[in-house]
N, C-alpha and C positions, 0 to 999 in steps of 0.2 A: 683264857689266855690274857695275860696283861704281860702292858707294855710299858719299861721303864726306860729312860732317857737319862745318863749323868751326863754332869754338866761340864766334863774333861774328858780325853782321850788318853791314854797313858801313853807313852813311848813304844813301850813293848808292844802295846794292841796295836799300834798306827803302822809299825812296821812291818807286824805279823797283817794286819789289813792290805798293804801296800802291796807282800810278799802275794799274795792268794788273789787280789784284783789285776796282778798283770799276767799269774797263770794262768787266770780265767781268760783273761784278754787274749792270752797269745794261743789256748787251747780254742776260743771261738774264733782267732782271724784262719788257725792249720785248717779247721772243720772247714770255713767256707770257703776256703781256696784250694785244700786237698782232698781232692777225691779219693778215697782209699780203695773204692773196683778199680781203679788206673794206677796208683800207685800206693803200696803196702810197703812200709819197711820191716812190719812184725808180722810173723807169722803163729798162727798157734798150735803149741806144742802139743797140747791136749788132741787138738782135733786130728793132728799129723798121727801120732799116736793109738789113738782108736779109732778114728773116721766121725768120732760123734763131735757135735759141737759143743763147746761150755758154756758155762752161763754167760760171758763176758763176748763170745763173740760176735761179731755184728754191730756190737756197740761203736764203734768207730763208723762204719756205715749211717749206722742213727742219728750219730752228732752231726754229719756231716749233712744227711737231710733237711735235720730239726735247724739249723743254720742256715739254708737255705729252703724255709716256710716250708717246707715238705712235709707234715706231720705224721701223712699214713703212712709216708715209707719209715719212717724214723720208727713208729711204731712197731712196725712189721717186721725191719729186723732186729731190733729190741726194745723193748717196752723198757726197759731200765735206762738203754741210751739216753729216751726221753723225759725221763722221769728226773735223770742226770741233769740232763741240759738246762731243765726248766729249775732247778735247784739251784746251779750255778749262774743262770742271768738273776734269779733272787739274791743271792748271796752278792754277784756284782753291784746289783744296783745298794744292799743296805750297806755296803761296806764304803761305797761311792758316797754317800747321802752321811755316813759316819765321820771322811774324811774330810767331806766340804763342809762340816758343821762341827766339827772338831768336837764332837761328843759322840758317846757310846752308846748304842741303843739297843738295849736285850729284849727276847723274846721270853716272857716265863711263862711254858706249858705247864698243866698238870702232870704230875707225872703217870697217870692212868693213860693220858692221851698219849703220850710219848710209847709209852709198853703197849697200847693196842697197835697205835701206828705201826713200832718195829716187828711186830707178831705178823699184822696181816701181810706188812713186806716181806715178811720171810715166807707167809704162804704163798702169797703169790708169788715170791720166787722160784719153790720150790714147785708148783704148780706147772711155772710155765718150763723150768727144764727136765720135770717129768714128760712133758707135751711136747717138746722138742724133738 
């Protein structure tokens, strides 16, 4: 992995940066103030449907834990909620640390890392809503 650092911000990233740091912000203040067992506004159509649940659900329950230090339950009703969560307070904080330094900082993976990382994701995706 190496880390590169320019020494500008363009417009367009600062904005797209600004756009993605307040949807993080306002997707972490819904989690820790909305319980989604007490109030749901979506329901899932999949599960209505067949009674099985999809990969996606629960994940709203998860955030809502993982936001409120609860780890195991975040886990428990889905391992990607969390896996989500912990992505997006990364991504808040480098986008944070981008816009108060007014420079760009990239992450360059290999690209082997990158293909096993999305490989094993997807087996363990695949994994856990075969076990579902």
């Amino acid at each position: 992995m190496r880390i590169e650092v320019k020494n500008y911000l363009p417009d367009r990233i600062k904005r797209n940066r600004l756009f993605f740091l307040s949807l993080f912000v306002s997707i972490s203040l819904y989690s820790i103030f909305i319980n989604p067992m007490e109030f749901s506004p979506v329901s899932c159509q999949y599960k209505s449907l067949t009674n099985h649940e999809c990969l996606s659900c629960g994940i709203s329950r998860s955030f809502h834990s993982a936001a409120n230090f609860n780890f195991q339950d975040a886990f428990t009703y889905n391992p990607f909620g969390l896996i989500l969560f912990v992505l997006m307070i990364f991504l808040s904080t480098k986008y944070s640390i981008e816009l108060l330094l007014k420079k760009e900082i990239r992450l360059n993976l290999s690209p082997v890392i990158v293909k096993a990382g999305l490989l094993a994701a997807c087996l363990v995706l695949l994994v856990y809503w075969i076990n579902k």
